[in-house]
C-alpha positions in Angstrom: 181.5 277.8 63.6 184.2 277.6 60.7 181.5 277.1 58.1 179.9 280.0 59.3 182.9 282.6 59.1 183.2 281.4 55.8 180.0 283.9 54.5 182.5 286.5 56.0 185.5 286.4 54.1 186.3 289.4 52.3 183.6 291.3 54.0 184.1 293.8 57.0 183.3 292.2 60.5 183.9 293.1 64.0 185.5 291.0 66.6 185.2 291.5 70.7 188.0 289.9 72.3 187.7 288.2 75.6 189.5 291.2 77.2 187.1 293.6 75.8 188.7 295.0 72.8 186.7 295.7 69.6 188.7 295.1 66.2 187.2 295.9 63.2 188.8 294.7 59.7 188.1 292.5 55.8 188.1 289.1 57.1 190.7 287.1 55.2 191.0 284.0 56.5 190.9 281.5 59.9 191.5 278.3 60.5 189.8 275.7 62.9 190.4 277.0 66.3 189.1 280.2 64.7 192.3 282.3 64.7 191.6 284.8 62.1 193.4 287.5 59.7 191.8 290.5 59.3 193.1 292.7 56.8 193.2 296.6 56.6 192.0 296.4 60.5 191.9 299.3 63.7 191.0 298.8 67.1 188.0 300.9 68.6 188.7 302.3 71.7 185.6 303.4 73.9 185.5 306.7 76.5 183.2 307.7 78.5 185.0 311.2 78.1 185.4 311.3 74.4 184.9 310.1 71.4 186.1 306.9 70.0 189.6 306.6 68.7 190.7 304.2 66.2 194.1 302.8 66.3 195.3 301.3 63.1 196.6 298.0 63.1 196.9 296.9 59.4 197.2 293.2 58.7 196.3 291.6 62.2 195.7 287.8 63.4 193.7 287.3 66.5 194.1 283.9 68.2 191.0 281.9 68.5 191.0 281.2 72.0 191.3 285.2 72.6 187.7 285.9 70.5 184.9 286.2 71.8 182.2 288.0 69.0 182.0 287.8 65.5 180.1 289.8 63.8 179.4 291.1 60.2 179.5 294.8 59.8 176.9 297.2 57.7 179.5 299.5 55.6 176.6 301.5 55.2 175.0 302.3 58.7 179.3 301.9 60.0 180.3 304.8 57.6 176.8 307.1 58.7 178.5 307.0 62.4 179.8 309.9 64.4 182.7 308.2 66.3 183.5 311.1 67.2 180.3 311.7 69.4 180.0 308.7 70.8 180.5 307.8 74.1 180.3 304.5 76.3 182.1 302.5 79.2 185.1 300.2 77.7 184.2 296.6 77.5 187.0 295.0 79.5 188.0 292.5 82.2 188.3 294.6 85.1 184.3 295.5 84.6 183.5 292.9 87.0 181.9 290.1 84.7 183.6 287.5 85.7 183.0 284.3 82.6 
């Protein structure tokens, strides 16, 4: 899987962590049990109610053994988004799925 991340330096990816958190930032680095540093990152938070927030985080490092989806992100179709509008279930541990 390292050689993979390594198309994604510098570029904007999302992670899901294994308790359901979405983190978007610039990858900047990882090592080989895929702890990463994302740079200029913020943390998506879903509601059902409203409309997702995003918490800054700044320079962040997620331990490998806490991700669970790596993903690149399209600046393009991410910026064209109404966060605002949008509206889903949180993905976390207490949903039931059980892995």
């Amino acid at each position: 899987m390292t050689s993979a991340l390594e198309n994604y330096i510098n570029r904007t990816v999302a992670v899901i962590t294994s308790d359901g958190r979405m983190i978007v930032g610039t990858l900047k680095g990882f090592d080989q049990t895929i702890n990463l540093i994302l740079d200029e990152s913020h943390e998506r938070v879903f509601s059902s109610s409203q409309g997702v927030e995003q918490v800054v985080l700044g320079l962040y490092i997620v331990r490998g053994d806490n991700v669970a989806v790596i993903g690149e992100i399209d600046e393009e179709t991410d910026s064209a988004l109404d966060l605002g509008n949008i509206r889903a279930e949180p993905l976390n541990s207490d949903s039931g799925c059980e892995g």
